[in-house]
N, C-alpha and C positions, 0 to 999 in steps of 0.2 A: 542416597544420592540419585537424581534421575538422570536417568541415563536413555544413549537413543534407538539403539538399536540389541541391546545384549542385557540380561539379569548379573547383577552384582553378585561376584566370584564370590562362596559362603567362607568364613573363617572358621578355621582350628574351632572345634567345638568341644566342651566339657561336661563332666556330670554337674548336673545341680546340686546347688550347696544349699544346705536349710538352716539360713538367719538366726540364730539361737538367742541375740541377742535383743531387749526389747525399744530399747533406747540410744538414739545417735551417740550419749555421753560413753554409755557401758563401751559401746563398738568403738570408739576410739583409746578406751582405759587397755579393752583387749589388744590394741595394734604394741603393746609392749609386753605380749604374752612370749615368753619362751617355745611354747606350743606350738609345730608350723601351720596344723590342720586350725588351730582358732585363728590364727595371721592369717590364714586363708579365707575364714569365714567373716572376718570383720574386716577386713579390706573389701570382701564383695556387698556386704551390710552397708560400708561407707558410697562405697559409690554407685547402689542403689539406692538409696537416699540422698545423695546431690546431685542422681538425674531430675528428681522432681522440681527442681529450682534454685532459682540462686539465692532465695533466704534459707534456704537447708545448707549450700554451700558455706554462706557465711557461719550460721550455727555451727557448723564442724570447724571453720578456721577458728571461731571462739572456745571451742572445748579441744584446740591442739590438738587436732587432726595432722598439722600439716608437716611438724616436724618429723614423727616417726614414718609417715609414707614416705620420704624424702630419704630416709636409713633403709624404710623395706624395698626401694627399687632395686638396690643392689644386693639382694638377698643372695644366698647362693640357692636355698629352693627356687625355681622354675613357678611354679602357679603361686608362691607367695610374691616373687617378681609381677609377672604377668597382673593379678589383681588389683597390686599396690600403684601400676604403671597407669592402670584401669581409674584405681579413685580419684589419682592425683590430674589424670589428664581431663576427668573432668570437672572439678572443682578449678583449674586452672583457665575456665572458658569466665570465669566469674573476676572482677577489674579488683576487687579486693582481696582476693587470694590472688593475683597476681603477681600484685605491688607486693606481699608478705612474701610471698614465691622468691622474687625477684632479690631480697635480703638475705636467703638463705643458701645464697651461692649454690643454686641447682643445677646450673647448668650444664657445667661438665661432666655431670653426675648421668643426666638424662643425655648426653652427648654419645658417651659411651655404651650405652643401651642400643647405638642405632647401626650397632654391628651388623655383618651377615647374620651370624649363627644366634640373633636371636629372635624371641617369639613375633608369630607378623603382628599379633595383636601389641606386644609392645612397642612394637613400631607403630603402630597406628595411633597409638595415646602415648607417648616420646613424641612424634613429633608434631600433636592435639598439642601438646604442655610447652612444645616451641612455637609452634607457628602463636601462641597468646603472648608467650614472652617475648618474642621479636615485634614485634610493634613498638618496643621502647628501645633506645638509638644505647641507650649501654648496653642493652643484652645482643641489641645487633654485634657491636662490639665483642659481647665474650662468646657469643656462637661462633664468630667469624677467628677471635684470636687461640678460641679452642678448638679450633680444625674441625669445624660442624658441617662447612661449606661439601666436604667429600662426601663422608656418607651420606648427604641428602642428596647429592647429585647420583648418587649409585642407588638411592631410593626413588629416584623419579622410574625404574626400570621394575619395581616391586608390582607382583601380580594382584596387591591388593589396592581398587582404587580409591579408598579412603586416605590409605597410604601418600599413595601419588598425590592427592591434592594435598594434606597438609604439607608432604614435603616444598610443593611449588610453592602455597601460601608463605614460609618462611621463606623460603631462596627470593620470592616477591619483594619482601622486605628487606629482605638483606641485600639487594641490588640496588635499594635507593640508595643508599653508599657507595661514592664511587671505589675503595678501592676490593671491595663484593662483586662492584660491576664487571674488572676488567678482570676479578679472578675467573670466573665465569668458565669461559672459551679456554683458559689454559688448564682447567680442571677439566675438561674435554665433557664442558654441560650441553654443548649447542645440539648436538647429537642425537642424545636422549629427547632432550626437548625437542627437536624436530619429527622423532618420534612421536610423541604425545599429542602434534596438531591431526593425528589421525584418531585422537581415542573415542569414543562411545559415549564419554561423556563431555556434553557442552562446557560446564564448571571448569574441566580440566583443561579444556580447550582455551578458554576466554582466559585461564592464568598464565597458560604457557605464551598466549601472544602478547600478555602485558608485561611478561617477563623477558623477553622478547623485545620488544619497544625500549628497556630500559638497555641491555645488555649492545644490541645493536648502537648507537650511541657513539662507540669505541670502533673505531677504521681497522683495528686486528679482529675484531669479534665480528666484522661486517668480513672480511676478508675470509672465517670459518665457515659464515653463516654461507657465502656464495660458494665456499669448495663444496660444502656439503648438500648443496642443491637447495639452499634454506628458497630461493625462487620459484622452482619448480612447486613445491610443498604449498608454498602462500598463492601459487595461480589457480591449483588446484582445490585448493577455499575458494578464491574469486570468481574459478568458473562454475561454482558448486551454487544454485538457488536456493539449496536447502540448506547452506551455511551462511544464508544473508546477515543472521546476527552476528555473526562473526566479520563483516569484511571492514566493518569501520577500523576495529583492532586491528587486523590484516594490511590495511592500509597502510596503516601508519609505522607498522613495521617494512614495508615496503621503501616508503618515503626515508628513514634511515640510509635502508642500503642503498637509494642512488646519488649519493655524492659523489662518483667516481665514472668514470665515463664507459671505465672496463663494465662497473654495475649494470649503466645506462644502456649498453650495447647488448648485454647479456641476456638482458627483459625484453628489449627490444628483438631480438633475433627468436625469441618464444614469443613472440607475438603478446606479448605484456604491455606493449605499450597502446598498442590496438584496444584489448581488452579493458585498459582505464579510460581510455575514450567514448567504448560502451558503458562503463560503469561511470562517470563522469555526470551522463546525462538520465543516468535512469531518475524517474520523475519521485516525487513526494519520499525520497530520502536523502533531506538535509545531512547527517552525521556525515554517509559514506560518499556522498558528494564532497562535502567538505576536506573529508581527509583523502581524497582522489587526486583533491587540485593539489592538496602541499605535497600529493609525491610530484605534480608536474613541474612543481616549483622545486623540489628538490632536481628533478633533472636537468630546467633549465638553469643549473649552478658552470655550466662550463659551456663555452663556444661551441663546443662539438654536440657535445645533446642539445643545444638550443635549434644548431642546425635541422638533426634530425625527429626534434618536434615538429618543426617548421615545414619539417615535410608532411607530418603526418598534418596538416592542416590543426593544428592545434588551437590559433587563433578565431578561431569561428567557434570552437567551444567554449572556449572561456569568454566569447562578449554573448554567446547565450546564456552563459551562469548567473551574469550583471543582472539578468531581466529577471532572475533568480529571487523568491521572497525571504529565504532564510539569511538573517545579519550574516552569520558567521561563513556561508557560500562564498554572500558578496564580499567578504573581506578578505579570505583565501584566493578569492579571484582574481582581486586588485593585484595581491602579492605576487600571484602567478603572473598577472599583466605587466606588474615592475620588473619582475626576472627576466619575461621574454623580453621584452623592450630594449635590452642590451643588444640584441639581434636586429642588425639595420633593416632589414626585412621586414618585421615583425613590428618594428615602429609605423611602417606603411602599411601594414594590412589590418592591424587596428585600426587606422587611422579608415581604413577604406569602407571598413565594417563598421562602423560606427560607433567604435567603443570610448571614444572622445568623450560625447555628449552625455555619455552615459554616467561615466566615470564623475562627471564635474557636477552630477546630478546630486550623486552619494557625496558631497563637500555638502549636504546642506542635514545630510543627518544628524540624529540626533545620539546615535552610537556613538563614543570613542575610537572604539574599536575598528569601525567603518572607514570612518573616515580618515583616522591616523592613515589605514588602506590605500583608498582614494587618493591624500595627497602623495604617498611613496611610486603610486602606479603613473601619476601625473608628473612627479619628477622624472622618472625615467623617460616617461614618453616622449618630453619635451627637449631632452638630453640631446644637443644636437643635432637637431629636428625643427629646422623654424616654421616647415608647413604645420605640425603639431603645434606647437608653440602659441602660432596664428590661428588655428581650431581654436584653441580653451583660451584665449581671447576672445575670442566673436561670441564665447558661450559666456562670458563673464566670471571666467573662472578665476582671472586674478583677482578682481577684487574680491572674492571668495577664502582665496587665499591668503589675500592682507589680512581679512577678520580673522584668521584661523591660529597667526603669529602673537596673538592675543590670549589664545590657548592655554591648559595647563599639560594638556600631554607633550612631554619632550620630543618621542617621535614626530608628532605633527607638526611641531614648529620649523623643529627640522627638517623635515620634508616639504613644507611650504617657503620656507626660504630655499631651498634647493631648488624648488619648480618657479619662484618668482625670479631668483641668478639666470635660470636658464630662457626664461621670456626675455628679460629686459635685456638682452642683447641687440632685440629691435627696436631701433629709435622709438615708433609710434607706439609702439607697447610700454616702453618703459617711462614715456610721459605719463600713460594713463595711468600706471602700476604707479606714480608718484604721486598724481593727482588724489586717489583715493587712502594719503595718509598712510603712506609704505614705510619713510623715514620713521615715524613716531612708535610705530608699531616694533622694528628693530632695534630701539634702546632698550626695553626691556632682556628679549633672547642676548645681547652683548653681555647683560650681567649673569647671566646660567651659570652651572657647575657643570653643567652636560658637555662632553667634549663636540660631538658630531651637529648640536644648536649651533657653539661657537661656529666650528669651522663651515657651516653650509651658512650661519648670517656674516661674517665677515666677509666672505666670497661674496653673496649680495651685496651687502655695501659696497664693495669696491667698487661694482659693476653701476648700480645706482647714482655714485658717489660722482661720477662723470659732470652729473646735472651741477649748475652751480649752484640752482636755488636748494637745490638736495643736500648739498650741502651748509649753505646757512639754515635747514630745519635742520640738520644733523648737530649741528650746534647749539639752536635755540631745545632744540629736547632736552639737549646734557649727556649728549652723546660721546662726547668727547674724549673723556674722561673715562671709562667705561675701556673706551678702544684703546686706549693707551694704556689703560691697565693690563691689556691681553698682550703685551708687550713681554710680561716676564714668562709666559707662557714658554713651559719646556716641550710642548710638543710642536715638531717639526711643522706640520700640512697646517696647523692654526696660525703658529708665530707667521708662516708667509703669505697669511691670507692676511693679519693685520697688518702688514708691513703693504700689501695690497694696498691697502683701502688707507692706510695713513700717507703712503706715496700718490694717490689719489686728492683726496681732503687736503694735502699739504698745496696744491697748486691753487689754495686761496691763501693770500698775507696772513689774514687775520685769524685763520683756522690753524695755519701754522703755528704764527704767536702762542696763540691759548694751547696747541697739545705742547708747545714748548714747554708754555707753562706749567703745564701736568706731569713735565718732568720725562716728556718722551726721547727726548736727546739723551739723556743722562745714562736713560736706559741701553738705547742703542749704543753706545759709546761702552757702556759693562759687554753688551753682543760682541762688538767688535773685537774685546779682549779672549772673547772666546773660541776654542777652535773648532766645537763641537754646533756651537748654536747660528755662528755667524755664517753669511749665506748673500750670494749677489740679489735676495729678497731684503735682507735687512741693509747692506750697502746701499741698495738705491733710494729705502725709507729714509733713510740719514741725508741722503744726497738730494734729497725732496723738498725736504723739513730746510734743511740748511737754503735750499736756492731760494724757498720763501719767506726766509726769513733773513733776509744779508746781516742787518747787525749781530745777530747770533753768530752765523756763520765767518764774519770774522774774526770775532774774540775769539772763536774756536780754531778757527783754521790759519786766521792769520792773511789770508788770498782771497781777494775777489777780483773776477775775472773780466775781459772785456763784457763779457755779455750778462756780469752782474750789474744792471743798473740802479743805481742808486737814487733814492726817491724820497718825499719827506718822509720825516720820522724817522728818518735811519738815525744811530745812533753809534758813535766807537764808548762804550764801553771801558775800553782795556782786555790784555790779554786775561781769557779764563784761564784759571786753574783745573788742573786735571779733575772730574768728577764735580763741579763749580757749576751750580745753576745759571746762565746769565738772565739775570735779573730785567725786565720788561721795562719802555721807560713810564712807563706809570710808576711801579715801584720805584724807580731811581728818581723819580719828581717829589715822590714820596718823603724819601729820606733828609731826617736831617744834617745841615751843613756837616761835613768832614774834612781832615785833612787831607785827602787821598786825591789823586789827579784829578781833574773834573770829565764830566762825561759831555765829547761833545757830541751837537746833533742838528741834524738836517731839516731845517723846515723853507723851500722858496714859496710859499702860499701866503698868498695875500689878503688878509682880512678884508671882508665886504666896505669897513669903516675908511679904509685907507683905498679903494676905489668905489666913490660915489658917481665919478662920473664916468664908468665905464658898468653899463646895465648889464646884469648876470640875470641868468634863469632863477628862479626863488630856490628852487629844490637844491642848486649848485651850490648858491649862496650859502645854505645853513651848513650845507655839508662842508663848507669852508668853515664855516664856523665855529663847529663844533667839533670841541675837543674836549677829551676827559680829563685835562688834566692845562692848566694855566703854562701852555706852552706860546710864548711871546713869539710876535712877528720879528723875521728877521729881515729887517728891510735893508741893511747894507749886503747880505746874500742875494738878496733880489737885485738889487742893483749890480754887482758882481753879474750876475747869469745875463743880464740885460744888455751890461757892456759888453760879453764875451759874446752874442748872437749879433752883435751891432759891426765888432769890431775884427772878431776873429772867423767868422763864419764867412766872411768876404774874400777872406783868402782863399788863393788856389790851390798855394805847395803846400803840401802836408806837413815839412818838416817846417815850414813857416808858422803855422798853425799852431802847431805843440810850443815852438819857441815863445810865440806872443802869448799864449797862454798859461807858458810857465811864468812871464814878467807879469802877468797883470795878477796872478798868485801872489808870486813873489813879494811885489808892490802892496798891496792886501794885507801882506803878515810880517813888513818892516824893513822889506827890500832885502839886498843882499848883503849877506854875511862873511866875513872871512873866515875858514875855517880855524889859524891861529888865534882868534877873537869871540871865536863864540863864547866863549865862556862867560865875555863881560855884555853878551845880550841877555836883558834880564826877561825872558818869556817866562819863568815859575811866577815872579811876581805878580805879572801883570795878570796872568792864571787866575793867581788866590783873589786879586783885586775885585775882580768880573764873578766870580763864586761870592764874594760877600757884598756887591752892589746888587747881585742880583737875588741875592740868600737864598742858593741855590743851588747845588753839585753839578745841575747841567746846563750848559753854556754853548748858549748858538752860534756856532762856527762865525759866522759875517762880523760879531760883536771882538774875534780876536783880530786885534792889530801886531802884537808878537808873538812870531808861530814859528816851529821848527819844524823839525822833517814830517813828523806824524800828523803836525795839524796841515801844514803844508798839500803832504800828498793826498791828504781827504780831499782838502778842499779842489783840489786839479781833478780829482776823482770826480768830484762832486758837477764841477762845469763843464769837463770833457762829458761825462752823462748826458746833460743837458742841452747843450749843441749839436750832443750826438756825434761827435769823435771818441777812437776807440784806444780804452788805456785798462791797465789792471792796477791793482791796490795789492801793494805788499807790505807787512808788518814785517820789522825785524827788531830785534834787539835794541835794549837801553833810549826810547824814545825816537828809533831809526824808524822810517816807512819809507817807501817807495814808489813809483810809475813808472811800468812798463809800456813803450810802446813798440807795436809791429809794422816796418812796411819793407819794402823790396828798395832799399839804399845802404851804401855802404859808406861809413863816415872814412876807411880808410883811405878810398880812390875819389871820394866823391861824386860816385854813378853810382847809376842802377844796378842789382846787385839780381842774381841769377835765384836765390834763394831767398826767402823774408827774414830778415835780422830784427834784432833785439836791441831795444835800446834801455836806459834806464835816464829819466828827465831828471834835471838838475834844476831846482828848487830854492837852494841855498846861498850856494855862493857863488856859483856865474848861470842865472837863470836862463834859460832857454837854451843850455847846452847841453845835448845826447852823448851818452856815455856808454859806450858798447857794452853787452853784458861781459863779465866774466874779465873786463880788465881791468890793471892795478887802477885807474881812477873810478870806472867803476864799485871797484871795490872798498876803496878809501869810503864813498859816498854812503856804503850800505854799511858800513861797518864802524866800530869807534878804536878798533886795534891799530897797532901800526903797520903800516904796507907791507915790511917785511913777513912777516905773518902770515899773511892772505896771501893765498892761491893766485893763479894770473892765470 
């Protein structure tokens, strides 16, 4: 082994033994002599002849070699031991006697050889014959489950260094398992192995810091490594020129231990932090640059070491690393540039230094690696920062960006939706970030499995989603659908970014309809039942959905408000049923004739045919025109709205208003009624009549002439809308509805009333009369029970 400053310590020497044997077959026939002196002579025969190669190796595993050495390690003779430790340890460097090794449950065999009290040379070929077996994850397994882990750690301390490295080589391997790793530090290995970053030989040195790297990992074994001065030991590599091979390793055991601030202050108060600053920039080495930066990025992990990077002027090294030619620098650099940028500070002194332009440069590479970088350092930087934000605009990094969500690396997508959320918070930016085909490019990241894709493009859309036209491409893509699927999403920070961006999209009619359609209600509505998932994020999505879409809104809720107004195409439906799609009226135009109440609905718009002589704009016209579905003009509704702007809109007094407005309802749907009499008004009839004249379930409000409370209170709904006087719509029970009006009078003094009362309009049987909330005639109106009953 070459070693750097001292001659390799000689081992235990013996007489020469003279070969007697002529042939490899003979000297393995002898390994089952009773004789100890010929066990001694043909063990040293075998493995002088499987030093010369690994085809003599396997020749001896072919003439069964391997069984009886595997009986003589545990010999009670002493140098039949030692020989037989000798053959086996070398023939076990060979992948075919390994795998046969490996079958013949050795290991606890050669486990127990790795005592104090025994020979150093068996220790040195013991743990030659593990460090080959530990490479395979089952012997990892039974070195570790046969308590192998100790005595190799009480061997890293052995004066032989052949010793010491095999023993590191296995503990190497056996750390790639984590629970090797965290045995480590409680078998008190940090110790020793801190020891050994001093030895003589490089070999030894370069294991213990790889072993090192893995073992640190673990915030107890980071917690050993700083009691024991594991710092001190790795600065005294770094300040060493003559261990430059070693500081890339060194590094990055480093970068480990500063997750923690106690770490971070630790290095720092040794001037460790200073020292990576020199070593950051020393020129033409890539490696130990690169893992320089990830310990700075490991420090800048908490507010407090960001600070005191921030002093050490840290941002002027990292936008020199940028101009840096090695990929993996600039990518470490970016990451360091993302870290510190959490630092409000350090968002400006990037920005001052120029590491904007630089950054948006590396978006056009051709690494993944890079640029995944690039756009993570670009999110943060813009991270509420609009003068940054306005930099990597002006450099054209958004649209950089848009192409990048096109992407197959998931980090990248994700981090360019993160940096395009964090621009388009400026009007001017987030036209441009529109213009360049932003919408189209986020329906695909909405269908990911990635969580953190999800949640940084739903946060964009939302944000986007403002635009109107953004939103009819968010529709015309097929975006829709997509979004509303992220609806069942159980994680917390996603579900309320779509509830975002669906409370957004919901404030077009038409975009509402369609996520209705996709069955976004239904969903919400399961939320709601829940205690875990529901959230004043998905309340106000349901509250969204619903105000744009009133016919939904009231088969569901049953209420719509003064300031729900009602518009063509509305349609009542009927009350839904709990978990009950309501069906669009395209579908209900759809369906064939039923027995089931008819669906009515809203249309005052005027075919272009039935005003010739009143010129419209072309583009207004067709849009009159068209419709997807043979929904007929309702000309006596028109007439209705016509007379009510003619005749009631001239009025002064409010309560005058509502009255004339209840009679010309009224009058509309068969005048009044007695309530002992209703029963012999035939409005089912006339119902079914208008459904089979017109072969059709939905039936335009104007075309009824006998109407009771529900069709009644639409229609009042419908012309109080239109005049712009203010009422609400209440469903109740057994074909009851209602109209709520508010103003400051009191029917019971007949003044002005200090407070705003409630009224409920009377429709039925003496129209035009206000009926206080909450009293017995009130109550009679809303209800089919008898007065006694109801509350007063």
């Amino acid at each position: 082994m070459e070693k750097k400053a001292r001659k390799t310590p000689c081992k235990e020497t013996f007489e020469q033994l003279v070969v007697e044997s002529k042939t490899p077959a003979t000297a393995v026939l002898l390994l089952n002599s009773p004789e100890e002196d010929i066990l001694v002579k043909a063990c040293e025969a075998i493995h002088t002849f499987a030093e010369k190669g690994d085809e003599n190796k396997v020749s001896l595993l072919g003439f069964g070699a391997l069984e009886p050495l595997c009986r003589l390690i545990t010999h009670y003779n002493k140098l039949v031991r030692r020989n037989a430790f000798m053959a086996l340890g070398i023939m076990a460097t060979n992948g075919d006697v390994k795998n046969a090794l490996q079958k013949l449950d050795a290991v606890p065999l050669i486990i127990e050889k790795l005592s104090p009290e025994e020979d150093t040379v068996v220790h040195e070929f013991a743990t030659l014959c593990l460090a080959s077996l530990s490479v395979d994850f089952i012997c990892k397994a039974q070195i570790f489950d046969n308590k192998g882990l100790p005595p190799l750690i009480h061997l890293l301390s052995s004066p032989d260094p052949d010793v010491m490295k095999n023993s590191l080589e296995i503990i190497f391997n056996l750390v790639q398992v984590y629970e090797c790793r965290l045995a480590v530090h409680k078998l008190g290995g940090i110790p020793p192995l801190l020891k050994l970053l001093k030895s003589d030989f490089p070999v030894i040195q370069q294991l213990t810091l790889k072993i090192l790297q893995n073992v640190t990992t673990d915030r107890d074994t980071c917690n050993v490594f700083r009691e024991e001065q594991g710092f001190d030991k790795l600065m005294d590599i770094l300040n060493n020129v003559d261990f430059r091979d070693l500081h890339a390793d060194a590094l990055q055991v480093v970068a480990n231990c500063l997750s923690d601030s106690e770490s971070v202050q630790l290095i720092h108060n040794g001037g460790g932090l200073t020292r990576l600053m020199e070593i950051v920039l020393t020129p033409n080495m890539p490696e130990i640059q690169s893992n320089t930066v990830k310990c700075i990025t490991r420090v800048a992990q908490s507010s407090e070491s960001r600070e005191v990077l921030h002093k050490q002027d840290v941002e002027k090294v990292l936008v020199e690393l940028l101009s840096v030619a090695d990929i993996k620098v600039k990518s470490s650099t970016c990451q360091a540039v993302a870290a510190m940028s959490l630092h409000r500070a350090s968002k400006d002194s990037f920005r001052d230094l120029g590491a904007i332009p630089e950054v948006v440069q590396l978006l056009n590479s051709e690494n993944l690696m890079l640029r995944s970088a690039a756009t993570q350092a670009l999110s943060s930087l813009t991270h509420s920062n609009q003068r940054n934000a306005l930099l990597v605009y002006e450099e054209g990094g958004h649209e950089i960006l848009v192409q990048q969500l096109y992407g197959s690396c998931l980090r990248t997508v994700a981090n360019s939706a993160a940096a395009l959320c964090n621009m388009a918070e400026q009007k001017t930016i987030r036209s441009s970030i529109l213009s360049h085909g932003v919408i189209r490019a986020l329906v695909e990241p909405l269908k990911s499995s990635d969580t953190q894709v999800l949640v940084n493009t739903t946060l964009c859309l939302s944000v986007l989603a403002c635009d109107e036209e953004a939103r009819a491409e968010l529709q015309r893509a097929g975006g829709l659908q997509p979004l509303v699927n992220l609806l069942h999403s159980y994680h917390k920070e996603l579900l309320h970014n779509v509830c975002l961006a669906v409370c957004v999209c919901a404030s077009d009619e038409p975009i509402a309809v369609e996520m209705c359609k996709f069955g976004a209600l239904e969903i919400l509505q399961e939320i709601s039942q829940s205690v875990n998932r529901r959230s004043s994020f998905t309340k106000l999505a349901m509250t969204s959905l619903l105000n744009s879409n009133l016919s939904v809104k009231y088969s569901l809720t049953g209420h719509l408000t003064s300031t729900d107004i009602i518009t063509d195409g509305f349609y009542d439906a009927g009350k839904a049923r709990p978990g009950q799609r309501v069906l669009t009226l395209e579908e209900l135009f759809k369906q064939p004739v039923n027995g089931h109440r008819p669906v009515i609905v809203i249309n005052t718009a005027t075919d272009k045919k039935n005003e010739e002589d009143e010129p419209k704009d072309e583009m207004q016209s067709e849009s009159l025109t068209e419709k997807p579905w043979n929904m007929m003009d309702d000309v006596s509704l028109q007439s209705l709205v016509k007379e009510a702007k003619e005749s009631i809109l001239p009025l002064k007094d409010e309560q005058e208003q509502y009255a004339a407005l209840a009679r010309l309802v009224s009058d509309a749907m068969g005048g009044a009624v007695e309530m002992e009499k209703l029963h012999e008004f035939s409005w089912m009839l006339h119902l079914s009549e208008l459904k089979f004249q017109l072969q059709s379930n939905v039936v335009p409000i104007g075309l009824i002439s006998k109407g009771i409370y529900c069709h009644r209170a639409l229609l009042f709904k419908c012309l109080a809308d239109c005049i712009g006087i203010s009422c609400s719509l209440v469903r109740g029970e057994y074909n009851r509805a209602w109209n709520e009006v508010l103003f400051i009078w009191s029917a019971a003094n007949n003044q002005r009333s200090s407070q705003p009362c409630r009224y409920i309009v009377d429709l039925m049987h003496q129209p035009g009369s206000l009926l206080a909330v909450d009293t017995p005639a009130a109550v009679r109106y809303q209800t089919i029970y008898p007065y006694q009953h109801c509350s007063v």
